[in-house]
N, C-alpha and C positions, 0 to 999 in steps of 0.2 A: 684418293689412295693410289700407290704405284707399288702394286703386284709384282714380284718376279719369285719365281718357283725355284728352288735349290737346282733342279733340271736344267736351268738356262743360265746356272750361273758359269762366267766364262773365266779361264784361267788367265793368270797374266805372270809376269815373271817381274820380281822383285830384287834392285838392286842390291849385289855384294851379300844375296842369299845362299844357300848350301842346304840340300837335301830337304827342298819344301816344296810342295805345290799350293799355289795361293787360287784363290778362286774369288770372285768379287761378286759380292753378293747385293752391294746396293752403289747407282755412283756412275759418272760419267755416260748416263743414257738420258733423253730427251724424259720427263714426265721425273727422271727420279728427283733424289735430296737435292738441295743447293748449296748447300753448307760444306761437308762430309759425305766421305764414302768409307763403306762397310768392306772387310772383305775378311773372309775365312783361309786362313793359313793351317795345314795340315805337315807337322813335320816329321821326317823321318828321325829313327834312333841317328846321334852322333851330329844332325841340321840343326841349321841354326841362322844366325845373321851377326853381320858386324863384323868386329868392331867399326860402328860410325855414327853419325850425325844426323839428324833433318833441322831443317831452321821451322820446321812445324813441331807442336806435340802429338804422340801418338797414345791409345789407350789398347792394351792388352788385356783379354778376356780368357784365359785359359778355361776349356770347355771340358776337355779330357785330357788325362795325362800332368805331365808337369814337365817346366818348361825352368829353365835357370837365367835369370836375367844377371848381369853384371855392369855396374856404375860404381864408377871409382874403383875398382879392385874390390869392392862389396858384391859377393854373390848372394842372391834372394831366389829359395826355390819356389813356385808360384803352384800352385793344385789347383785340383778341378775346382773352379767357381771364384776362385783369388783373381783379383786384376790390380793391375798398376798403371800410371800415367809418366810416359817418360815426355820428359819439357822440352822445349825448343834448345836446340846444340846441342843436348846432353849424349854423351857419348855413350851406348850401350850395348852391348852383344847379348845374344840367344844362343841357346845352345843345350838340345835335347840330350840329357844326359843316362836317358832311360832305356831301355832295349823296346820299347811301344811308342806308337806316334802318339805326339802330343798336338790336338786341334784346339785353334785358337783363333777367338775373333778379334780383329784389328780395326778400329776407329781410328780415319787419319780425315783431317779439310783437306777439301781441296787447294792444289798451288795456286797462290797470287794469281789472280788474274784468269782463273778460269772461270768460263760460262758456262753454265749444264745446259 
């Protein structure tokens, strides 16, 4: 088992984001996952991400709050405990449209070619 206490989780800064603090909860440390890393994104009212791509798929956990996803010009508002999976390219923006942060965990693999 590979331990890490919400206390040690360390921040990191995610591309083409706005008004979020991400915090990475499992991922890129000796003993963790191999596969994926976790990490918990906290966003402020008006934050969000996007519009863009990953050539990976990502999985969205909205924990508290609600979070507006948009694909294709289709907006889908996500509540506490809703998740989605956006696919490899798929173009998608976030975007807190609540006056409360909306915290959300984030499932993404690792890039090609890394080694934990």
């Amino acid at each position: 088992m590979h331990l890490k206490r919400f206390s040690q989780a360390q921040p990191y800064d995610a591309p083409n984001h706005r008004g979020v603090v991400g915090l990475r909860l499992q991922g890129f440390e000796p003993g963790g996952p191999e596969n994926q890393w976790v990490g918990l994104s906290q966003f402020l009212p008006g934050g969000g991400a996007g519009p863009d791509s990953t050539p990976f798929e990502k999985i969205y956990v909205v924990l508290d709050g609600e979070m507006t996803v948009i694909v294709d010009g289709v907006e889908t508002v996500l509540v506490k405990h809703d998740s989605c999976t956006i696919a490899p390219n798929e173009i998608r923006e976030l975007v807190n449209q609540r006056n409360d942060v909306c915290t959300m965990l984030v499932v993404i693999p690792y890039p090609a070619g890394h080694k934990s």
